[in-house]
N, C-alpha and C positions, 0 to 999 in steps of 0.2 A: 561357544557359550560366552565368553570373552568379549566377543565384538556385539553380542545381542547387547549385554548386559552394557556396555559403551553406550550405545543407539537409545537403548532404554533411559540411560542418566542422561542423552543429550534432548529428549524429546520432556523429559521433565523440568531439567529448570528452563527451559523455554516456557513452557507452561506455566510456572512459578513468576513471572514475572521477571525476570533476572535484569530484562533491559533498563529495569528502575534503579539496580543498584552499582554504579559504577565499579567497584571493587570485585562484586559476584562477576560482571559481566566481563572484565579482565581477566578473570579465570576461568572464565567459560570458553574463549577466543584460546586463550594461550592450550587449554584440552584439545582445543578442536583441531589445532595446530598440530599437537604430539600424536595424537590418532590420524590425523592426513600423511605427515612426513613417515611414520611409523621406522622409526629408527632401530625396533626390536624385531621388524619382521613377522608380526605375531596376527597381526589384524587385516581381515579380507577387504577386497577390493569393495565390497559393498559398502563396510564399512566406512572406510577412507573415502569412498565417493560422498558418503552424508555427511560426515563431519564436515569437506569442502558445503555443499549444500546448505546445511546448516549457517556456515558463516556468510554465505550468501543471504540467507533469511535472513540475518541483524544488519545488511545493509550498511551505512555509513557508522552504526555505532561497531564494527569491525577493522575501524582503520588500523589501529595498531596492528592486525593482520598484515600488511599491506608488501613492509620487508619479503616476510616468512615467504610471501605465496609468491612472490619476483621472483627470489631465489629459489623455490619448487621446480617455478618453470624453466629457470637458467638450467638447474641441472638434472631437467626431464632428460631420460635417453629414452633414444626410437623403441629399445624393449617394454618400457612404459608404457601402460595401459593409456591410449589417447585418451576413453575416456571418463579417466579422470584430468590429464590436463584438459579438456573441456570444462569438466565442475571449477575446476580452479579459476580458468579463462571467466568464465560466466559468473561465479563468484566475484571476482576482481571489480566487473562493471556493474553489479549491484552493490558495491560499496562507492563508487559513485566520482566524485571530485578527489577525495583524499585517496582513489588509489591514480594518479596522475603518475606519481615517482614509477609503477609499474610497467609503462606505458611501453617504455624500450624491451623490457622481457616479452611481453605480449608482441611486439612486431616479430622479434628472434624467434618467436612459439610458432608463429605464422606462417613460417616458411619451410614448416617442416610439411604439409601436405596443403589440400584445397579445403579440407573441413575446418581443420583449425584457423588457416587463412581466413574463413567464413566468420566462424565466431571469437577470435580475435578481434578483426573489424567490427563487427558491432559492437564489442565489449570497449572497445576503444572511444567509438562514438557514443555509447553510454556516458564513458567518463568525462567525455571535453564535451558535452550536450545536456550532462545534468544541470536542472534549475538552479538557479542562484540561490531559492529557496534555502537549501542546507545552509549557505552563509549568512541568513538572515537571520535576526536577533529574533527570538519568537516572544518574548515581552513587546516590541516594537511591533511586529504583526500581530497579537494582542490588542494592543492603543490600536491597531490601523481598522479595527474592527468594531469600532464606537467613532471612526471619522463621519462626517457629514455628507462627505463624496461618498455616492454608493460604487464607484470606481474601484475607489481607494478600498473599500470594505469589500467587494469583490475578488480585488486582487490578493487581501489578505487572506481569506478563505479558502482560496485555490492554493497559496504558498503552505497553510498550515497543512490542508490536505498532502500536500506533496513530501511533506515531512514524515508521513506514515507515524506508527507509534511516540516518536521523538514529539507530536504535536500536542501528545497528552495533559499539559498544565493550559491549555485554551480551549478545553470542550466544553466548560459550563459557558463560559464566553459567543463559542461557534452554536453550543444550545441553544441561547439568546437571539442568536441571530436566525432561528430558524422561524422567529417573527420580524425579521426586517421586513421596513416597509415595500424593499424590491426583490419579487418573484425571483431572478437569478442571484440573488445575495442568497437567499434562502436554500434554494436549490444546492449551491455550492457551498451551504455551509454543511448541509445535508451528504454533501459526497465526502466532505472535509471529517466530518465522525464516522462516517463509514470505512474510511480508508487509517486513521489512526483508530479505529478499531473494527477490524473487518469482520471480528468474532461474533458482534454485536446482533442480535435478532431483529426481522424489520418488525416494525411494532411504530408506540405511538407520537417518536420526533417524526417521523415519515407522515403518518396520517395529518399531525398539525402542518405541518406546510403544505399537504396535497389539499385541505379544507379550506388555509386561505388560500391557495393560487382559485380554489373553484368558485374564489368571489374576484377575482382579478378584471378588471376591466376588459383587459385582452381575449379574446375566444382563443385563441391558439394555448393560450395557458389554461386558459381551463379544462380544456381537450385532454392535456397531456395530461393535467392535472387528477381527470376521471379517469385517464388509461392505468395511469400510476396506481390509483387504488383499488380499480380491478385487475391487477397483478398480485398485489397484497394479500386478498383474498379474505379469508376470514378474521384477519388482522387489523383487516380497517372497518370493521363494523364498528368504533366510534364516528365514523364520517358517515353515516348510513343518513341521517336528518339531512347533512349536508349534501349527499347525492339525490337524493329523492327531490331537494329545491332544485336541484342542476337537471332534472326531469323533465324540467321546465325552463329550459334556457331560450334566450330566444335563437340561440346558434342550434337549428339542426344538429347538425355530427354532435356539437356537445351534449346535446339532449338523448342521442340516442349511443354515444358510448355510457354515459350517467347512469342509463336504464339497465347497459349490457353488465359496468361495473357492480351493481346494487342483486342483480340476478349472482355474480358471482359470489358475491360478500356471500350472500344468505341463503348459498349451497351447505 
């Protein structure tokens, strides 16, 4: 009852928000900590497997983690449910750059069979392969997202996205840009709110950029841009005027995906 009632409180302040408040969220990592190591014996392996899990879900705001789980894995013994040194392994490389310091336990963890050898290594290459993104200033990539270079405003996009929830003080900014004047700025500023908040329903940032890409010069973006909204389905019946014009395209295929998307909308 114990460990439900754990599970229960970890699935809630997740929910709550917790990754906004540095202090909540220091207390959230150091719980997840005393339910993984369970120094009283009391709490099931299920358990212990989600609280690792869980602090895999907060990703690099779980650095302070970083010690705790070294030392987990230094002094796994073979009686040790593998796995959970697995959850912990794979934990580790979802927090990304700042678990580096762990990097020598994770080789040690390695050599105890071929499974862990497996996801060791990748967890490893997680960590020396994570984007530079985490180290970049997100006010800087901010500014990079009003540059003149649609490069530069590209790249910034993709960086904010790769930050997942930490990108959160740039979405009215990356909304903004879901009218840049270039088709891939838009797109990726589009996967950049989706990915700092995954939770989010497709609805109508999606439709505004699939309605301009369906005036894009290019036939290849408009294609995509009418498959995109007959996926959507009944959610982009705001773009319905603008597919009925795309009915009309003078690109074949985009005329008659336009026609296949406008049948789905208005199923």
């Amino acid at each position: 009852m114990r460990g439900k009632l754990i599970a229960g409180l970890i699935v809630f302040l997740l929910g709550a928000g917790i990754a906004g408040a540095q202090e909540a969220q220091a207390k959230l990592v150091r719980e997840l900590l005393e339910v993984l190591r369970d120094y009283s014996g009391t709490r099931s392996l299920w358990v212990r497997r989600q609280a690792a899990e869980t602090l895999g879900k907060l990703g690099p705001a779980a650095a302070d983690a970083v010690p705790a789980l070294a030392r987990f894995l230094d002094d796994s013994k073979d009686k040790d449910s593998e796995l959970l040194d697995e959850a912990v392994v794979r934990t580790l490389g979802k927090i990304g750059r700042a678990a580096r310091p762990a990097i020598p336990s994770l080789v040690r963890i390695g050599r105890r069979n071929f499974d862990l050898e497996q996801e060791a290594g990748a967890a490893i290459d997680r960590i020396l392969l994570t984007p530079e993104s985490e180290a970049e200033d997100v006010p800087t990539l901010m500014k990079n997202l009003r540059e003149r270079d649609a490069s530069v405003r590209l790249r910034a996009a993709k960086l904010l996205g790769n930050l997942g929830p930490a990108g959160k003080p740039a979405v009215s900014l990356l909304t903004e840009a879901l009218k840049d004047t270039d088709p891939d700025v838009r797109r990726m500023a589009l996967q950049a709110l989706r990915k700092i908040d995954p939770t989010a329903k497709p609805g109508e940032p999606e439709v505004g950029v699939f309605v301009r890409d369906l005036k894009d010069p290019d036939p290849s973006v408009r294609l995509r841009a009418a498959k995109s909204l007959g996926r959507l389905g009944p959610a982009a019946e705001p773009a319905l005027p603008a597919l009925l014009e795309a009915g009309q395209d003078e690109d074949p295929d985009v005329r008659r995906v336009a026609l296949d998307a406008l049948a789905k909308i208005q199923r």
